[in-house]
ZAMARGU-4260 file (C-alpha; in steps of 0.2 Angstrom, whole numbers, plus 5000, padded with zeros to 4 digits):
<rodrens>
0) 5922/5178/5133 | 5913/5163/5137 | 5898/5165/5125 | 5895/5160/5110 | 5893/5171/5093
5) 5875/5178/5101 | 5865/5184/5108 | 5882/5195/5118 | 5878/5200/5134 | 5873/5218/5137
10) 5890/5221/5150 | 5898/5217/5135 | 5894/5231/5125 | 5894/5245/5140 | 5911/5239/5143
15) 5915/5241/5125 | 5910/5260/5125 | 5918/5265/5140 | 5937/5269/5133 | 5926/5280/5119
20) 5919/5289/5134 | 5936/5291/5143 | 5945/5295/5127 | 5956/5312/5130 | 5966/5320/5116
25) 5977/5335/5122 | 5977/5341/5106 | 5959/5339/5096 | 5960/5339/5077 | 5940/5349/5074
30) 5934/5342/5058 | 5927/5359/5046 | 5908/5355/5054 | 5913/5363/5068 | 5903/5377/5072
35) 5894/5375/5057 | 5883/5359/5064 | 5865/5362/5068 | 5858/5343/5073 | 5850/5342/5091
40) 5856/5332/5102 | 5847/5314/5101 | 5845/5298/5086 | 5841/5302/5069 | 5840/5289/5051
45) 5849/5297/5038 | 5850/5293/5020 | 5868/5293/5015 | 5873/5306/4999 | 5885/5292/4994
50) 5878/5279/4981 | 5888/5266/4971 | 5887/5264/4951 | 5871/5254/4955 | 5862/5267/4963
55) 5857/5257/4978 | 5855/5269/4992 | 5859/5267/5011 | 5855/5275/5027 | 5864/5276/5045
60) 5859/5281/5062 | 5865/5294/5069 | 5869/5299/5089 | 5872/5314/5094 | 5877/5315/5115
65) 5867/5325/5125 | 5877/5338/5129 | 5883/5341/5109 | 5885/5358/5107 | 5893/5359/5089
70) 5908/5367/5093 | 5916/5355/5102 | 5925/5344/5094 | 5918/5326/5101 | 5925/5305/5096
75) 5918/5298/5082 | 5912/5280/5083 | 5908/5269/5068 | 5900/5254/5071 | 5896/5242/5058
80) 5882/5226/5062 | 5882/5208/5058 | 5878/5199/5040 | 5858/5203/5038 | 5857/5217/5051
85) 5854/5234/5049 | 5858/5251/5058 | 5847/5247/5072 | 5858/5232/5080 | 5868/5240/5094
90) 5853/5251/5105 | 5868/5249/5121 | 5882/5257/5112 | 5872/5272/5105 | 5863/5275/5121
95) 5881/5274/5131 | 5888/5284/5119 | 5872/5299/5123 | 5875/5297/5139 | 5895/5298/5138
100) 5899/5312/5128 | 5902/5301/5109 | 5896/5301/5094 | 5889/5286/5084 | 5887/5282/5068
105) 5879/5266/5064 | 5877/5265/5043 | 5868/5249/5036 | 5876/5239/5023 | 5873/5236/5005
110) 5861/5222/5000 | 5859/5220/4983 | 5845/5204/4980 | 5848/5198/4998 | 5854/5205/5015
115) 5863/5221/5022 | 5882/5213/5023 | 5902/5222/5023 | 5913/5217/5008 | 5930/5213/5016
120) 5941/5201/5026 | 5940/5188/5009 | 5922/5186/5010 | 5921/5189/4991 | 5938/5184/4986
125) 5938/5166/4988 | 5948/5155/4983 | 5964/5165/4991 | 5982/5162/4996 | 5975/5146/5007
130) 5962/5141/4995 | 5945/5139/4999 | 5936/5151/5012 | 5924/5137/5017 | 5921/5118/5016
135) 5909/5117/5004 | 5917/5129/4989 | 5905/5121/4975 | 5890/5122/4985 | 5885/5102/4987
140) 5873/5108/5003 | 5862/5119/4993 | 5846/5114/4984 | 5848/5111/4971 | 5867/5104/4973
145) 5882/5117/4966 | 5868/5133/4967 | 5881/5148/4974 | 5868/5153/4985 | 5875/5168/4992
150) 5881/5177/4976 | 5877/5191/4977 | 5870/5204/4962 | 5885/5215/4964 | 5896/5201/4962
155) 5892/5196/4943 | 5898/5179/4944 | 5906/5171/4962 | 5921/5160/4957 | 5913/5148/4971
160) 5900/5146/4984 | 5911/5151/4998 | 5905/5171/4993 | 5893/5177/5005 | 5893/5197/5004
165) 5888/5211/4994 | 5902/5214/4981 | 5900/5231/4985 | 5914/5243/4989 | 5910/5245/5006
170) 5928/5254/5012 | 5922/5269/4998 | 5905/5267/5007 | 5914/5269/5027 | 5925/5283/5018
175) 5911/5292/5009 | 5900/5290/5026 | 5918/5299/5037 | 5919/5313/5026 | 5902/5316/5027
180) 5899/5315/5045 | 5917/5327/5047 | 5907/5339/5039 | 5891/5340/5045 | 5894/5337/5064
185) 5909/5341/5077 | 5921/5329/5078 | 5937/5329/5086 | 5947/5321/5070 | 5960/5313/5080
190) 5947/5301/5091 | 5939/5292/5078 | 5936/5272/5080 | 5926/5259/5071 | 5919/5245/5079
195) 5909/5230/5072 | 5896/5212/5077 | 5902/5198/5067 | 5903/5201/5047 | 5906/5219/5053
200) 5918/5215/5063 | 5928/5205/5047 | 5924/5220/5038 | 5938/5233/5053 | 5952/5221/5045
205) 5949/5228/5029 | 5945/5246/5035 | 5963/5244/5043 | 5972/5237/5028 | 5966/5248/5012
210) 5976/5263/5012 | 5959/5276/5008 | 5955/5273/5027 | 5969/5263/5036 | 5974/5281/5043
215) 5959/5289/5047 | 5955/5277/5060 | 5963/5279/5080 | 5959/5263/5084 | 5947/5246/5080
220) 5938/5234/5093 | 5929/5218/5081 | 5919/5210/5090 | 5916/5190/5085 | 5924/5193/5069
225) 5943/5186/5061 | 5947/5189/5044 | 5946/5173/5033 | 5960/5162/5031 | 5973/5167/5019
230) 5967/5185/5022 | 5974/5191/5038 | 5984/5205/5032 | 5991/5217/5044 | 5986/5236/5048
235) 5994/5247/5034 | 5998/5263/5047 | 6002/5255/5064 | 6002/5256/5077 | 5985/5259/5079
240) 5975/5255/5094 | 5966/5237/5091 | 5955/5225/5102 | 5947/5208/5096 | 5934/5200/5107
245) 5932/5185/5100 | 5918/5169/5112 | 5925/5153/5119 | 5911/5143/5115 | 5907/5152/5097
250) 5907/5137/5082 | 5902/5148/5070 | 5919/5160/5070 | 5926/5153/5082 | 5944/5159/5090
255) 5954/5142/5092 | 5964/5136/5078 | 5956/5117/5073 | 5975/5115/5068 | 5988/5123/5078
260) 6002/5120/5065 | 5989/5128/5050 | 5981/5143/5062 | 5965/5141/5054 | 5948/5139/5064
265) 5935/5132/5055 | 5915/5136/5056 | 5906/5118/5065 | 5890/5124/5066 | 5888/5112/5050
270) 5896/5103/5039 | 5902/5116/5026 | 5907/5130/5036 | 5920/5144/5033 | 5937/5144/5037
275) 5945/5161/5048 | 5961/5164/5054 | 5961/5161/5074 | 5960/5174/5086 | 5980/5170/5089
280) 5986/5174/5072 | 5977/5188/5070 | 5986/5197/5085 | 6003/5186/5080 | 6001/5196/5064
285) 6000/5215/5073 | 6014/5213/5083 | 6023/5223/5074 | 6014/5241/5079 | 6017/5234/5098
290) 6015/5219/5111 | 6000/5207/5109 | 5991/5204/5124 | 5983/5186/5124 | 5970/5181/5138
295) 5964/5164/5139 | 5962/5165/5156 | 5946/5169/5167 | 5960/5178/5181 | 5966/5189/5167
300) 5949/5196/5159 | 5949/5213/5172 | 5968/5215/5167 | 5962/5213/5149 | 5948/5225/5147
305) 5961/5238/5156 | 5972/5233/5143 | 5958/5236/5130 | 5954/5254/5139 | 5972/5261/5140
310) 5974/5257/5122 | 5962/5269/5116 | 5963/5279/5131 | 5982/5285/5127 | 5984/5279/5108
315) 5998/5268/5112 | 6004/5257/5100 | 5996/5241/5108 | 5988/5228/5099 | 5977/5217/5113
320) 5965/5203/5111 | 5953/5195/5123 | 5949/5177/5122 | 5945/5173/5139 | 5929/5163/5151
325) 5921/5176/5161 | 5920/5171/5175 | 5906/5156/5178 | 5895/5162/5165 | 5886/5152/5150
330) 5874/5159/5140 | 5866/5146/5129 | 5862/5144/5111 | 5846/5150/5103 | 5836/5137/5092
335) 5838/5135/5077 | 5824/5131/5063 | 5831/5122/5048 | 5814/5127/5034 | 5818/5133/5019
340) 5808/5146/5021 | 5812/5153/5039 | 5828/5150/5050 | 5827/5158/5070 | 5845/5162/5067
345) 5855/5180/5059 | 5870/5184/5053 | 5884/5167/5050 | 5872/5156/5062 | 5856/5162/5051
350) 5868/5157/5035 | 5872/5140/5041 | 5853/5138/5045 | 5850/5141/5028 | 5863/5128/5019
355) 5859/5116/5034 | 5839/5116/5029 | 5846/5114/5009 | 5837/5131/5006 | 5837/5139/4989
360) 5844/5155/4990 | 5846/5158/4972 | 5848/5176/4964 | 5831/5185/4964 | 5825/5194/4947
365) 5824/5212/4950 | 5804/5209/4952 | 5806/5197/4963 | 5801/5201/4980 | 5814/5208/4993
370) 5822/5192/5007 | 5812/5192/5024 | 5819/5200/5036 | 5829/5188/5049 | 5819/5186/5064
375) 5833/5193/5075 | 5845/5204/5070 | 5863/5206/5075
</rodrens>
């Protein structure tokens, strides 16, 4: 698209729920809360039964359609927000999906002494096979100078300051949070998709990779998000149904490649931003379970969202990406304040905020007071 990492525009995400609305399986697979399931119609916050060995406990949003009887098996959606949001980030997919006969799940992630985040795509596992996930690996930006600012509690010790999530098992968490929702609502087993904003949408890469939920899943649509580089590793069970939307003017995980021979875009919105693979690569690596659909090209985007809708639509093994202008649009950049004690920014851009203004994000004792909040969530 032509935007940048945010705010997306709200066509954006009614476009993204539309092939979970025309979703058609000839052959439904009921999950065992079929006929058993006695939640109305409508939004309700949950508190998942799932906890980690830390005891921290979670909750998600759930949607119901309006037409939900409980007996019919209906698609499953997950969708997963952006680093420091929460289950209330996506109103337009839930209300779409209420209106167009899917369920949504949105779960909010774990986090520890700082912000909700997903573990996965390398954001805990720097350095990897291409060394250093970002450009400032012993954390000169931060005050004082080498603090790992974004190391988590989960994580123990961060080998550098290139770790940003919760340390977390947050593929148990998405697993626990299917098997719970299979039995406690009518789902058609056979039409369930993930979807994710940003650090959610790094985290479908890993969702698609580990092998406790690389099968359960018909198809994956990240939004803003690549996997980091030297961590782009291919679905475990193609072919499966994938879509990447990724924004042409995005510097924070941008889609271009700053080296064409490397395939590694790299963060600008500062000076010691992360490194993920380009928007290229990522469908380069899928190939495998099917054609790749590349569309730079504002001429290209309608053929590229019918792409995106037959490919969850039908199943078929097609891996498609979008990386394209729509058409003579620009949304521009939201400020952004560099105090140490408040940045107008969320998610990557609210983290380069934060190393920008040289803010100490060191770990909280456990009677410290909890982060603020981010002023916008995403």
């Amino acid at each position: 698209t032509r935007y940048g990492h945010f705010p997306l525009p709200r066509p954006l995400g009614l476009m993204l729920g539309q092939p979970f609305a025309s979703s058609v399986s000839a052959d439904p697979v009921p999950s065992w809360g079929c006929g058993r399931s006695a939640h109305s119609p409508g939004s309700s916050d949950r508190t998942m039964r799932y906890r980690p060995a830390s005891g921290q406990p979670t909750q998600y949003r759930l949607m119901l359609p309006q037409h939900a009887d409980g007996k019919t098996p209906l698609p499953l959606v997950l969708s997963f927000h952006g680093w420091a949001g929460n289950l209330s980030e996506r109103p337009v997919l839930l209300a779409h999906g209420r209106q167009h006969g899917y369920i949504v799940a949105a779960p909010t992630g774990f986090a520890d002494d700082l912000w909700p985040s997903w573990n996965g795509g390398g954001s805990t596992r720097s350095p990897g096979r291409l060394g250093a996930t970002c450009l400032d690996p012993t954390g000169s930006l931060f005050d004082p100078p080498g603090t790992k600012g974004y190391c988590y509690a989960s994580c123990g010790t961060c080998d550098d300051a290139c770790w940003w999530t919760t340390c977390e098992d947050s593929v148990a968490q998405a697993a626990a949070l299917l098997d719970e929702l299979l039995g406690d609502v009518c789902v058609d087993a056979s039409r369930v998709f993930a979807t994710g904003v940003s650090n959610g949408a790094i985290f479908l890469y890993e969702l698609a990779s580990d092998p406790r939920t690389a099968g359960r899943f018909a198809g994956y649509a990240p939004v803003v998000g690549s996997p980091h580089a030297g961590f782009n590793a291919p679905p475990l069970h193609p072919p499966a149904a994938f879509f990447g939307v990724w924004g042409e003017l995005d510097t924070t995980v941008p889609p271009a490649a700053a080296n064409a021979s490397d395939g590694v875009a790299v963060d600008t919105s500062y000076a010691g931003g992360w490194r993920y693979t380009a928007a290229r690569a990522v469908t380069a690596r899928r190939t495998a379970a099917g054609p790749s659909h590349n569309r730079s090209d504002s001429r290209t985007r309608g053929a590229a969202e019918a792409a995106w809708a037959t490919s969850f639509v039908r199943a078929v093994p097609r891996w498609s990406s979008a990386c394209g202008a729509a058409a003579g649009t620009t949304r521009p950049r939201g400020p952004r304040t560099r105090s140490s004690t408040s940045c107008a920014t969320t998610s990557h851009t609210r983290r380069a905020c934060l190393r920008r203004g040289r803010a100490t994000t060191r770990r909280r004792s456990a009677a410290a007071s909890p982060p603020a909040t981010p002023q916008r969530s995403r």
